[in-house]
C-alpha positions, 0 to 999 in steps of 0.5 A, a space after each residue: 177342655 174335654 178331661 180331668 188333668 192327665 200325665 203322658 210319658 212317652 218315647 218316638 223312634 223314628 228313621 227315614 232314608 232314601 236309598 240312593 246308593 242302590 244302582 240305578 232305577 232302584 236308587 228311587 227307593 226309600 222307607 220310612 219307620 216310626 215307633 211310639 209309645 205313649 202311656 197316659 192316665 187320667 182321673 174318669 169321674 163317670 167310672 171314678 179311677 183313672 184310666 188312659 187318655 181318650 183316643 191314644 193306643 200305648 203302641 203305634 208303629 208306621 211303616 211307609 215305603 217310597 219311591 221317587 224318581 224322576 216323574 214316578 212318585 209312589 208311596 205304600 203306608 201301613 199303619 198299626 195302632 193298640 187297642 186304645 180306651 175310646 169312651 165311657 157309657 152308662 147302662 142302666 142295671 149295670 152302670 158306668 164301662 169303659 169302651 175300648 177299639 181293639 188293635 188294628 191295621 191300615 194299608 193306603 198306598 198311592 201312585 202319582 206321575 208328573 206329565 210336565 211341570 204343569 200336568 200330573 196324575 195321581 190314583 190313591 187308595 185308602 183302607 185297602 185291607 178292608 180293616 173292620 174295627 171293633 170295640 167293646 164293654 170293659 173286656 173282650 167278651 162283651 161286643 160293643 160294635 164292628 165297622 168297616 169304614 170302606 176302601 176309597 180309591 180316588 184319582 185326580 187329574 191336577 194341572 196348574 196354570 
């Protein structure tokens, strides 16, 4: 247990489909869709009121396309998440602030092909945007950090005997 007892409410909207009635090589498309929305409150005893939950944006949206077919599979994912409360500090002179991650982006996106039922490829990368996240002391006008965590590409050769 890492908190006081806490209330989430909560609603996920999700859609999913391939699109395999466009015509041909185009019928390998697809998309992926989701929405949530999660309110929480929870008693701080450092700050003395309550407050979210630690590390859980009250909106998050992901949006995925896809396309697979035949031995192509490719996956392009942005994922989006609202500021969220992501701990508490004491400072001396001024006492306990909350510190909050401002809203930010993400795009990752992979390409894979499969050689044989043995041999595949896959080039993936991660946090092609450059995303710098940032947070601060109780309210905007009082920074707190910005990072960037870098963009990795990766490529794997995967084969299976």
């Amino acid at each position: 247990q890492n908190s006081a007892a806490a209330d989430i409410k909560g609603l996920e909207l999700g859609y999913q489909q391939f699109y395999d009635f466009l015509p041909a090589w185009l019928s390998g498309l697809g998309l992926q869709a989701n929405y949530t929305y999660a309110d929480s409150e929870t008693l701080d005893s450092t700050l003395g009121e309550k407050v979210p939950l630690q590390n859980l944006s009250k909106h998050s949206v992901n949006l995925i396309g896809m396309y697979e077919k035949g031995r192509v599979s490719t996956r392009v994912a942005y994922n989006w998440r609202d500021k969220f409360l992501s701990g508490v500090t004491n400072i001396v002179g001024v006492g306990a602030l909350p510190i909050y991650t401002k809203a930010y982006g993400w795009l990752d996106a992979s390409v894979s092909y499969r050689f044989s039922e043995k041999i595949s490829f896959v080039l993936a990368g991660s946090n092609l945007l450059g995303t710098m996240r940032s947070s601060y002391y109780g309210v905007e006008t009082r920074p707190q950090s910005n990072w960037i965590n870098d963009t990795q590409i990766s490529v794997a050769v995967t084969a299976r005997f």
